[in-house]
BAVODREN-604678 format. One line per field, with one value per residue: residue number from 1; residue in one letter; z, y, x of N, C-alpha, C, O, CB in turn. Coordinates in nm, 4 decimals, always signed. Glycine has a CB too. Example, Ala and Ser with C-alpha at 12.3 -4.5 7.8 and 13.67 -1.06 7.14 Angstrom:
lokol	[1; 2]
pakol	[A; S]
n_w	[+0.7800; +0.7080]
n_v	[-0.5690; -0.2250]
n_u	[+1.3190; +1.2850]
ca_w	[+0.7800; +0.7140]
ca_v	[-0.4500; -0.1060]
ca_u	[+1.2300; +1.3670]
c_w	[+0.7800; +0.7870]
c_v	[-0.3300; +0.0030]
c_u	[+1.3200; +1.2900]
o_w	[+0.8465; +0.8039]
o_v	[-0.3319; +0.1138]
o_u	[+1.4236; +1.3409]
cb_w	[+0.9046; +0.5725]
cb_v	[-0.4473; -0.0598]
cb_u	[+1.1308; +1.4084]
END
This chain:
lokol	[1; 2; 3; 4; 5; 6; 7; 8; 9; 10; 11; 12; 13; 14; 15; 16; 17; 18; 19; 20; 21; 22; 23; 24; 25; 26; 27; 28; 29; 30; 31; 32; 33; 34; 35; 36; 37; 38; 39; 40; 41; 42; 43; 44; 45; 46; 47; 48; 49; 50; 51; 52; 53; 54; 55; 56; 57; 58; 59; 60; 61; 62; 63; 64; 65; 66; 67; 68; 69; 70; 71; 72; 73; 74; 75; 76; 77; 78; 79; 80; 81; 82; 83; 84; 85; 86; 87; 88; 89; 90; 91; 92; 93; 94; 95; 96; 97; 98; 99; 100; 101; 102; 103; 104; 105; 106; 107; 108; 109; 110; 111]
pakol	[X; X; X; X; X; X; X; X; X; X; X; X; X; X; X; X; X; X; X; X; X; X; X; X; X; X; X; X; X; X; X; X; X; X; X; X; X; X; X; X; X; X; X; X; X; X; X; X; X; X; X; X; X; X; X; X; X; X; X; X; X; X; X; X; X; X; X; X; X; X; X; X; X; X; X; X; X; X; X; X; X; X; X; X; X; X; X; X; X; X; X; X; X; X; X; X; X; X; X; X; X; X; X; X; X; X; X; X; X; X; X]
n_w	[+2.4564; +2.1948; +1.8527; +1.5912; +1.3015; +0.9665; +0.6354; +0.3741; +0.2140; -0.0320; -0.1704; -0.0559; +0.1414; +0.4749; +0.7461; +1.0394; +1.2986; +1.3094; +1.1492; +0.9397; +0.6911; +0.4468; +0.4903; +0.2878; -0.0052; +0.0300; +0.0502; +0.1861; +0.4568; +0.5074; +0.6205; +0.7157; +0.6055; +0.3241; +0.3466; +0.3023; +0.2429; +0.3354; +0.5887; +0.6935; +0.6757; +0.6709; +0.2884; +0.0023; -0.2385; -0.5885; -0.5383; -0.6410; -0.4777; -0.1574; +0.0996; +0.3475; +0.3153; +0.0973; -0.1041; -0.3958; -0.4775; -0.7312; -0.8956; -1.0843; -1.1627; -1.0785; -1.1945; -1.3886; -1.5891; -1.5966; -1.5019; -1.1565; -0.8591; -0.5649; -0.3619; -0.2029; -0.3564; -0.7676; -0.9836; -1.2439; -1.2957; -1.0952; -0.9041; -0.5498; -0.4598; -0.3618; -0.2869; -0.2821; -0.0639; -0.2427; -0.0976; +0.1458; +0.1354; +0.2870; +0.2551; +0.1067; +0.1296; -0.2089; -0.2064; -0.0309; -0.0456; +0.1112; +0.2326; +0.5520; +0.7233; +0.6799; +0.6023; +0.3174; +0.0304; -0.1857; -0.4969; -0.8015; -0.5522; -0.5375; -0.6641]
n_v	[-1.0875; -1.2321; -1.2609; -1.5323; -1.4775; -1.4347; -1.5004; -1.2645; -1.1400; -1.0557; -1.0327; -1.3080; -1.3616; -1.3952; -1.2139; -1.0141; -1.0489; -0.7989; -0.6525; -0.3472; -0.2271; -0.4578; -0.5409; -0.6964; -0.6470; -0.3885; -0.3492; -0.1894; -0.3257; -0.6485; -0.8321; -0.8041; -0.8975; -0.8433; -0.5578; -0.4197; -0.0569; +0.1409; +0.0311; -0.1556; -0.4308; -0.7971; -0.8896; -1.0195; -1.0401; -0.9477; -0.9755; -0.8305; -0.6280; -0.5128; -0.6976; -0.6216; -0.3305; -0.2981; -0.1337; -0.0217; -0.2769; -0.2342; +0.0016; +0.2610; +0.2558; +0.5641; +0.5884; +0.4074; +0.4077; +0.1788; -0.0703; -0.1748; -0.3864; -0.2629; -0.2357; -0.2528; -0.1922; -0.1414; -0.4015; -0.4109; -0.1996; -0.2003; +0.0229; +0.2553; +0.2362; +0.5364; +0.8660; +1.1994; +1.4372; +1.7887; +2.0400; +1.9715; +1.7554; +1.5150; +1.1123; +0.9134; +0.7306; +0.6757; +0.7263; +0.9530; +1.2455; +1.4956; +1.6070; +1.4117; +1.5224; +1.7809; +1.8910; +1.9929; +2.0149; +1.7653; +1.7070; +1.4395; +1.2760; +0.9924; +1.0101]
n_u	[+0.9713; +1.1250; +1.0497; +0.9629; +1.1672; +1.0076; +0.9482; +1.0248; +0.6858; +0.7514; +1.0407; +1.1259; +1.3104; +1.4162; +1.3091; +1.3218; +1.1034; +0.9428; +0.9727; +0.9027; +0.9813; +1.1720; +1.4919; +1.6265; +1.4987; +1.3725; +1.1067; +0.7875; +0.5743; +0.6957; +0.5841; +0.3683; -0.0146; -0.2466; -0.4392; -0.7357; -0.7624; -0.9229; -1.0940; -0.9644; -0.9599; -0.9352; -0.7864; -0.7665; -0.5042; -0.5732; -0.8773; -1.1708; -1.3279; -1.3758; -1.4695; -1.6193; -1.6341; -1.7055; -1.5210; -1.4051; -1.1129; -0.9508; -0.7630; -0.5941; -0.2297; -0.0570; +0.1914; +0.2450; -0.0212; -0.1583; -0.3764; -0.4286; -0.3908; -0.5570; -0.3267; -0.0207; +0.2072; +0.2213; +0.1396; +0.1988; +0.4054; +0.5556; +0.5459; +0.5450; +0.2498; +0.1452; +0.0812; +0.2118; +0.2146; +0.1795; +0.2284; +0.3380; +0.4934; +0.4231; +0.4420; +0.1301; -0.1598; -0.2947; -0.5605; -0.6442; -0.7829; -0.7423; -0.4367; -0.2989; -0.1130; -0.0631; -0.3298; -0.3977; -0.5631; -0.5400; -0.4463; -0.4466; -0.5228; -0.7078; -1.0660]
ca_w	[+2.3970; +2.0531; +1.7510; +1.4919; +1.1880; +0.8426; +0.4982; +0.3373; +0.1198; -0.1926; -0.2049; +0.0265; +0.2337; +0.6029; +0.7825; +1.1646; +1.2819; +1.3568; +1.0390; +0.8790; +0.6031; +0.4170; +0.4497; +0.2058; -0.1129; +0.0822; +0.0195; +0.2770; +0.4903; +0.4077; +0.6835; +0.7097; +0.5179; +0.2492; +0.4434; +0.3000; +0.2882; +0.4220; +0.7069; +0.7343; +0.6979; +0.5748; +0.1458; -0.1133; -0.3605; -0.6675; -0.4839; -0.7067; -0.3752; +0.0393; +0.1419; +0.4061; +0.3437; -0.0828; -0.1604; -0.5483; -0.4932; -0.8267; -0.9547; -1.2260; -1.1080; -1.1455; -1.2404; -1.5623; -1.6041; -1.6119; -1.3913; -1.0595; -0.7444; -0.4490; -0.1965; -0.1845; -0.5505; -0.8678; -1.0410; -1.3416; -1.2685; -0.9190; -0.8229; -0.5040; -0.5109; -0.2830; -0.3623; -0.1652; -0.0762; -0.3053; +0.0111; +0.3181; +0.1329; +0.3354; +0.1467; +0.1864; +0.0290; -0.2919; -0.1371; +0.0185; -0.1154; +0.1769; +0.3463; +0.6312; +0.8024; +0.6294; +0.5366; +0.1926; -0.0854; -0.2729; -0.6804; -0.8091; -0.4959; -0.5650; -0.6181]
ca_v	[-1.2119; -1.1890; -1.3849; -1.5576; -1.4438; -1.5333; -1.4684; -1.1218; -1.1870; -1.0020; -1.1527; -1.4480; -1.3835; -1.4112; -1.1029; -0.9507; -1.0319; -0.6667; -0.5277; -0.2511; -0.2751; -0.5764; -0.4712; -0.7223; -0.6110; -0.2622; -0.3175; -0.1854; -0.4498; -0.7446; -0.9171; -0.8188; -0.9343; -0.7255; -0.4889; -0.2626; +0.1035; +0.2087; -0.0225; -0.2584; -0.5891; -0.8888; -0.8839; -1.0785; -0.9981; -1.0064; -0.9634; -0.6989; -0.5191; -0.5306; -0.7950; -0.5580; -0.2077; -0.2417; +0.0259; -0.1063; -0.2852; -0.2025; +0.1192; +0.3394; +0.2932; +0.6553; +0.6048; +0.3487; +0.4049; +0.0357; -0.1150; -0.2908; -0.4109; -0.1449; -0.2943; -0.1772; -0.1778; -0.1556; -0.4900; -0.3870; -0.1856; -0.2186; +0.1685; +0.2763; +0.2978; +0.6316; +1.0152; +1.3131; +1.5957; +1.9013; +2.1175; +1.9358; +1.6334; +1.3728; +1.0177; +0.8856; +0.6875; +0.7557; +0.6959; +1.0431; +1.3788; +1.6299; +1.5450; +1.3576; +1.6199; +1.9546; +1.8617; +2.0640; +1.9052; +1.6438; +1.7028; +1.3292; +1.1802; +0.9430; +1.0709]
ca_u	[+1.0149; +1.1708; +0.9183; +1.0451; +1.1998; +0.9510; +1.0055; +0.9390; +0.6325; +0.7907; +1.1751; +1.1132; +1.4198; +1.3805; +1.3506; +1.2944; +0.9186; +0.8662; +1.0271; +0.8521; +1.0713; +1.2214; +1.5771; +1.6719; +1.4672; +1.3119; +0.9919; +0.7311; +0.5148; +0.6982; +0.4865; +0.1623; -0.1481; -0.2974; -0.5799; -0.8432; -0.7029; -1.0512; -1.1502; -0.8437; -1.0403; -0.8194; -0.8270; -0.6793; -0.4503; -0.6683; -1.0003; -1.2132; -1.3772; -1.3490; -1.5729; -1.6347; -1.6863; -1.7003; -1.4304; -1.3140; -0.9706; -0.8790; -0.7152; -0.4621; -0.0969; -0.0244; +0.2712; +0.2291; -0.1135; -0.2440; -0.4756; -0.3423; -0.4992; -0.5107; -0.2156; +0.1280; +0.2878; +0.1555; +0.1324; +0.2597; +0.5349; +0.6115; +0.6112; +0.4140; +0.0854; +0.1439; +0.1042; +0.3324; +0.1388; +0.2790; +0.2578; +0.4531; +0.5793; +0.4477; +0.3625; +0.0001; -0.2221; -0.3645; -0.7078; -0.6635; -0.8211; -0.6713; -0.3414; -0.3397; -0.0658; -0.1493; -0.4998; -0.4486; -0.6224; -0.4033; -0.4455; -0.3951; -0.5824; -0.8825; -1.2358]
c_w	[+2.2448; +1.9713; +1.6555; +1.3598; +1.0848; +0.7546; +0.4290; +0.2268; -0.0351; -0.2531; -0.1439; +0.1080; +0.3624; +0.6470; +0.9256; +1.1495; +1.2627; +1.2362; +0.9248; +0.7256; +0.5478; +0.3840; +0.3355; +0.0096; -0.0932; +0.0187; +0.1500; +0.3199; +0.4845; +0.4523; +0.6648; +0.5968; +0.4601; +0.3317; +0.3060; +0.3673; +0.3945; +0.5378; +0.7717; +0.7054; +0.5833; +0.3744; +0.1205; -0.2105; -0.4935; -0.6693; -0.5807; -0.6153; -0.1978; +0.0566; +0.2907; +0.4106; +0.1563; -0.1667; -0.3073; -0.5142; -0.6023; -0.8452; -1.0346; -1.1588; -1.1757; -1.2153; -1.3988; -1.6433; -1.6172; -1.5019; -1.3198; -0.9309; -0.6399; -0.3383; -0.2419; -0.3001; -0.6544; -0.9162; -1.1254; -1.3834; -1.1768; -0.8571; -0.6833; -0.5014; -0.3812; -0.3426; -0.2462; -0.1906; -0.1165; -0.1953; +0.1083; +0.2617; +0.1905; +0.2251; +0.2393; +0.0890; -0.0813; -0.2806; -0.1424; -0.0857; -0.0647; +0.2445; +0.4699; +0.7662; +0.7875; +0.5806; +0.4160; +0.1156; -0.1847; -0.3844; -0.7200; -0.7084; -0.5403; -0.5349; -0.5980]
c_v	[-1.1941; -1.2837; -1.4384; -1.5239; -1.5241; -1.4350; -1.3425; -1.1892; -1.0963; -1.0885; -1.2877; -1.4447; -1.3647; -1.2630; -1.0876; -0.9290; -0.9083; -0.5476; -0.4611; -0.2489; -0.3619; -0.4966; -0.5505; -0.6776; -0.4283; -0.2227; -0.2946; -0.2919; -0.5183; -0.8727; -0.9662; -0.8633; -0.8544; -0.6814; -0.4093; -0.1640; +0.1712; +0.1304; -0.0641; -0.3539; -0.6386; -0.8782; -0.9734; -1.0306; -1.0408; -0.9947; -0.8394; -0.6128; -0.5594; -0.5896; -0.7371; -0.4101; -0.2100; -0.1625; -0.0998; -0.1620; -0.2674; -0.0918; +0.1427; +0.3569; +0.4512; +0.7268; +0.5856; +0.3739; +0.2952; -0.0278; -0.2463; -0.2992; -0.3544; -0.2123; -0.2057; -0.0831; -0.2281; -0.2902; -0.4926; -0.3231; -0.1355; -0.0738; +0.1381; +0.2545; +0.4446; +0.7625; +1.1030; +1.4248; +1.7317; +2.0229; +2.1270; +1.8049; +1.5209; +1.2618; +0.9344; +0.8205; +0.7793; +0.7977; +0.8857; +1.2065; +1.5130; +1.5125; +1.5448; +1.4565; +1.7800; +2.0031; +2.0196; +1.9999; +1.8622; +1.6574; +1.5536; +1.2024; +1.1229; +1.0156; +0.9944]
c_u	[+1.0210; +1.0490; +1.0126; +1.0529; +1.1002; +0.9964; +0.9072; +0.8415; +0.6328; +0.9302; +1.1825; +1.1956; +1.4158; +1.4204; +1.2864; +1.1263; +0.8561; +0.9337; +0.8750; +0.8332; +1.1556; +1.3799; +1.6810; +1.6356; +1.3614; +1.2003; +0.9327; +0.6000; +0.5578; +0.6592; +0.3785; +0.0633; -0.1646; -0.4254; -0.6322; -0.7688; -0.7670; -1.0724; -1.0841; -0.8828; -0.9089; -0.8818; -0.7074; -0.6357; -0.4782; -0.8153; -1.0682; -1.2608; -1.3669; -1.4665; -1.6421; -1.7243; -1.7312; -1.6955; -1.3481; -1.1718; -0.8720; -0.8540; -0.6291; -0.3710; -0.1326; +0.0911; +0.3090; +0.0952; -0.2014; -0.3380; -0.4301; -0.4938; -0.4454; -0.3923; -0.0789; +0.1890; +0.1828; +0.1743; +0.2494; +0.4090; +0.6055; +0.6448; +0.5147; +0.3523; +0.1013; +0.1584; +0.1785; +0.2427; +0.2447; +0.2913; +0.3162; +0.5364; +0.5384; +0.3908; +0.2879; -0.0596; -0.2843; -0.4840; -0.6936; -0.6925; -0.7077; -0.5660; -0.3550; -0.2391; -0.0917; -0.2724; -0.5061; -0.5073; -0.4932; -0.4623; -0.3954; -0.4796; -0.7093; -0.9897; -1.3780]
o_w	[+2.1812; +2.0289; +1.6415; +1.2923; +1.0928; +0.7741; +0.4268; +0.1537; -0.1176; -0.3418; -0.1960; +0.1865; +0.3622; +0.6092; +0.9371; +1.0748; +1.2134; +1.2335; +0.8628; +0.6563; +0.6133; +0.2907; +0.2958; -0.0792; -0.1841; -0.0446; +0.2437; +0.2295; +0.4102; +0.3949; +0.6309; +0.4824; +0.5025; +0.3768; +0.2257; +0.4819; +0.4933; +0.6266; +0.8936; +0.7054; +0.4941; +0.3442; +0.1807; -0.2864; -0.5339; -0.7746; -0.5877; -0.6525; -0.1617; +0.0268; +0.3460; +0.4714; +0.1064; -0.2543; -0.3078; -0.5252; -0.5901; -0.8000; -1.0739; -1.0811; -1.2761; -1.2655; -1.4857; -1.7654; -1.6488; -1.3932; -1.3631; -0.9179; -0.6054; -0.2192; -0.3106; -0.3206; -0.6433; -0.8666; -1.1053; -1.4617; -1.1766; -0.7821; -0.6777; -0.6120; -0.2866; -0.4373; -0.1312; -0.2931; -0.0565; -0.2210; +0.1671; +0.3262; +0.1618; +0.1314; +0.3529; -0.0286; -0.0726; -0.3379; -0.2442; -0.1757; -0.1296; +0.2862; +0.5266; +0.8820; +0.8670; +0.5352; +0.4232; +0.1470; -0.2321; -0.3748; -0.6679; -0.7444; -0.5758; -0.4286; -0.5668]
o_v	[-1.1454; -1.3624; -1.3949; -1.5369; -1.6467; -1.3294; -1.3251; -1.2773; -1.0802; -1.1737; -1.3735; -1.5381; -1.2420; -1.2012; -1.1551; -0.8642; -0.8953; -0.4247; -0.5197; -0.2609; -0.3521; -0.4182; -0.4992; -0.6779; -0.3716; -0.1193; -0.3527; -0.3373; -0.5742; -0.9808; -1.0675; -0.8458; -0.7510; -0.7645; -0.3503; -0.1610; +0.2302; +0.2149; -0.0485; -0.4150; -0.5898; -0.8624; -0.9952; -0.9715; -1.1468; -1.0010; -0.7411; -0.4963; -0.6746; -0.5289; -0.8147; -0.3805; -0.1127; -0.1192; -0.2010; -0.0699; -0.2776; -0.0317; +0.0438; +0.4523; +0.4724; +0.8384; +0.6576; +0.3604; +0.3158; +0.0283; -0.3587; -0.2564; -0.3695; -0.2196; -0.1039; +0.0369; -0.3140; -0.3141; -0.5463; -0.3654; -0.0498; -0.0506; +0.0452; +0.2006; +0.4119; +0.7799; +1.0618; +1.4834; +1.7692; +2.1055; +2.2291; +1.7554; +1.4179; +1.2932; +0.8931; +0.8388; +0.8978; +0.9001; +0.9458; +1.2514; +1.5876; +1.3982; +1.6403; +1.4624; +1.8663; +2.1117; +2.1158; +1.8811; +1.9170; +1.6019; +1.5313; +1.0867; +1.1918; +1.0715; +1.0582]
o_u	[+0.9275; +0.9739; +1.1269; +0.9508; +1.0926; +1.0567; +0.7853; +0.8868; +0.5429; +0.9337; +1.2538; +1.1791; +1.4058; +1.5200; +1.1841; +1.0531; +0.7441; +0.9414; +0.7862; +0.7322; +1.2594; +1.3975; +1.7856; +1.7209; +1.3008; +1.1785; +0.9874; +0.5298; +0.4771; +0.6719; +0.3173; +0.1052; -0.1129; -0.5042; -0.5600; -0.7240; -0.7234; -1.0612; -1.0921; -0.7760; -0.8396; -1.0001; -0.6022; -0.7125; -0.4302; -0.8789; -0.9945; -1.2462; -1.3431; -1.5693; -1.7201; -1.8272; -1.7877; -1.7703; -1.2780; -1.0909; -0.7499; -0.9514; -0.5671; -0.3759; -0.2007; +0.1048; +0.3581; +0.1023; -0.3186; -0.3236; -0.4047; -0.6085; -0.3282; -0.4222; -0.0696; +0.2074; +0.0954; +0.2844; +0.3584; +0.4940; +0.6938; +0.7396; +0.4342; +0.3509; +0.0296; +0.2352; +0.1937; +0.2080; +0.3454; +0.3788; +0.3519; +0.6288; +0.5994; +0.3174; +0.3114; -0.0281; -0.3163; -0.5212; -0.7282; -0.6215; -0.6344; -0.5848; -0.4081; -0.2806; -0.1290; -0.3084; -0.5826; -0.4987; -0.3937; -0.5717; -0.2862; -0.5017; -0.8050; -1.0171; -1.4785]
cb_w	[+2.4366; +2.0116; +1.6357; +1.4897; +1.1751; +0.8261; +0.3974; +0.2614; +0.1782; -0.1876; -0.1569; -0.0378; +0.2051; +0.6789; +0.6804; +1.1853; +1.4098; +1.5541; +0.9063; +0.9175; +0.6049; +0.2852; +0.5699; +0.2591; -0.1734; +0.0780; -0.0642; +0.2673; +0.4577; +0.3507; +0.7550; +0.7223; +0.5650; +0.0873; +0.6169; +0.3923; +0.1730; +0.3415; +0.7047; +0.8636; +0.6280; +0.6547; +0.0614; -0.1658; -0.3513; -0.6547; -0.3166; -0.8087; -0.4178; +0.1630; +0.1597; +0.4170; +0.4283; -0.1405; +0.0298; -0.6938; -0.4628; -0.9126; -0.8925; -1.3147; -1.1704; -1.0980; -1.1683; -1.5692; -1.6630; -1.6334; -1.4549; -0.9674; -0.7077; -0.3433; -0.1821; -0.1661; -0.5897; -0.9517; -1.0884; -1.3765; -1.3347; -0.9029; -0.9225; -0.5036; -0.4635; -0.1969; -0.4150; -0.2230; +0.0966; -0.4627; +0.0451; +0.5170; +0.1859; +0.4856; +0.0376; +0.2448; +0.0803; -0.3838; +0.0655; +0.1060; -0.0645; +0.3088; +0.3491; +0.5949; +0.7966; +0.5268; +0.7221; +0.1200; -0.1951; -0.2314; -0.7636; -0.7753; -0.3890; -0.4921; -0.7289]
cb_v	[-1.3288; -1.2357; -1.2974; -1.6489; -1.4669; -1.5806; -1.6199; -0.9698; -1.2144; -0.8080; -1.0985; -1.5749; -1.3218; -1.5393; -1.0000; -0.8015; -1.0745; -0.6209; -0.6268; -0.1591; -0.2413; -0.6689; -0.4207; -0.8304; -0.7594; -0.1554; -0.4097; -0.0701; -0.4896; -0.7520; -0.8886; -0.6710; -0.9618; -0.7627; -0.3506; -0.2678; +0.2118; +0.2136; -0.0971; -0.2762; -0.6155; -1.1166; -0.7268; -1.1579; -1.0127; -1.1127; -0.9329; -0.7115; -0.4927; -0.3713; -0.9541; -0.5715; -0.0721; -0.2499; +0.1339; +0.0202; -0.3810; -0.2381; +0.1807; +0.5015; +0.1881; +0.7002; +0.5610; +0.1738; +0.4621; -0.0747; -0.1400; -0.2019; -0.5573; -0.0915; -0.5365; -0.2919; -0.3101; -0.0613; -0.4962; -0.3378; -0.1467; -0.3213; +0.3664; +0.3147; +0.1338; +0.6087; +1.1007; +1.3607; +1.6376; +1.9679; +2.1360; +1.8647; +1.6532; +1.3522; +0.9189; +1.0065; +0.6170; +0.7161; +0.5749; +1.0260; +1.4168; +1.7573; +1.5874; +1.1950; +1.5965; +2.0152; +1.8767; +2.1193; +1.9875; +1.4487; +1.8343; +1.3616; +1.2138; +0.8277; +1.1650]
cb_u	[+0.9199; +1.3614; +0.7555; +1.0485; +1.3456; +0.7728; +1.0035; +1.0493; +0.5099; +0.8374; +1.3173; +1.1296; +1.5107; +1.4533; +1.3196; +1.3911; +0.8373; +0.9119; +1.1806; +0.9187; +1.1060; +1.1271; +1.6345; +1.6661; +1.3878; +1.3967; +0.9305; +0.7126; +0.4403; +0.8201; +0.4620; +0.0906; -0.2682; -0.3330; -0.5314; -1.0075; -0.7158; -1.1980; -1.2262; -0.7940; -1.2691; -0.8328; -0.8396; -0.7191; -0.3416; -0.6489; -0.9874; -1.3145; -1.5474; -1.3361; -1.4954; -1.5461; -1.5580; -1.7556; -1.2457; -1.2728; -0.9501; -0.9099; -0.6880; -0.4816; +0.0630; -0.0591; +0.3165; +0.2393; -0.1091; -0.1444; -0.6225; -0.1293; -0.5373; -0.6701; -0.1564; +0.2405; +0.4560; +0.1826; +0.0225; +0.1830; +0.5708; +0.7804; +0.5675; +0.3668; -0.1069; +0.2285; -0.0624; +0.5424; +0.0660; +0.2124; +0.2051; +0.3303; +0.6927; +0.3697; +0.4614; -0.0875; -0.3052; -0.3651; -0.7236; -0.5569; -0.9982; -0.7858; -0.2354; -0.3292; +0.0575; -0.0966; -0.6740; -0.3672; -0.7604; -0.3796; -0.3136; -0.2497; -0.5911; -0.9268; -1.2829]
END
């Protein structure tokens, strides 16, 4: 049974319950809730730590260098928040030390 279409929560424009991807402004999630990287537990955008496990929600886009709150995109200037392992390419959280497909160590990942 199909669900009903809601509004991506970045552009607002209605999109497919089960989209991945907002194929109107192609941002990723443009459903789901903000989670904890580490546990999953529901968070707020804004929240300083996981009311859960109390992994910092804040961090250094590594792109601009300014300080955003851990979910999707940087605050500040809307890159990522994701690193590409320099060995296979895949993209993974920054969270991660070793990649999650070639388990090499990620240079750049959180310590």
């Amino acid at each position: 049974m199909p669900g009903y279409s809601l509004p991506c929560k970045y552009c607002k424009q209605i999109v497919p319950p089960d989209s991945a991807v907002c194929p109107k402004c192609g941002k990723v999630n443009p459903l789901d809730k903000e989670r904890c990287p580490t546990c999953r537990s529901p968070v707020e955008h804004g929240w300083m730590a996981c009311p859960q496990c109390g992994l910092s929600l804040r961090t250094t886009c590594h792109v601009c260098g300014r300080p955003t709150f851990l979910g999707d995109y940087c605050d500040a200037c809307g890159q990522r928040l994701t690193i590409i392992c320099p060995k296979c390419g895949t993209e993974q959280s920054m969270l991660n030390k070793i990649c999650v497909k070639c388990k090499k160590p990620i240079h750049g990942g959180k310590t």
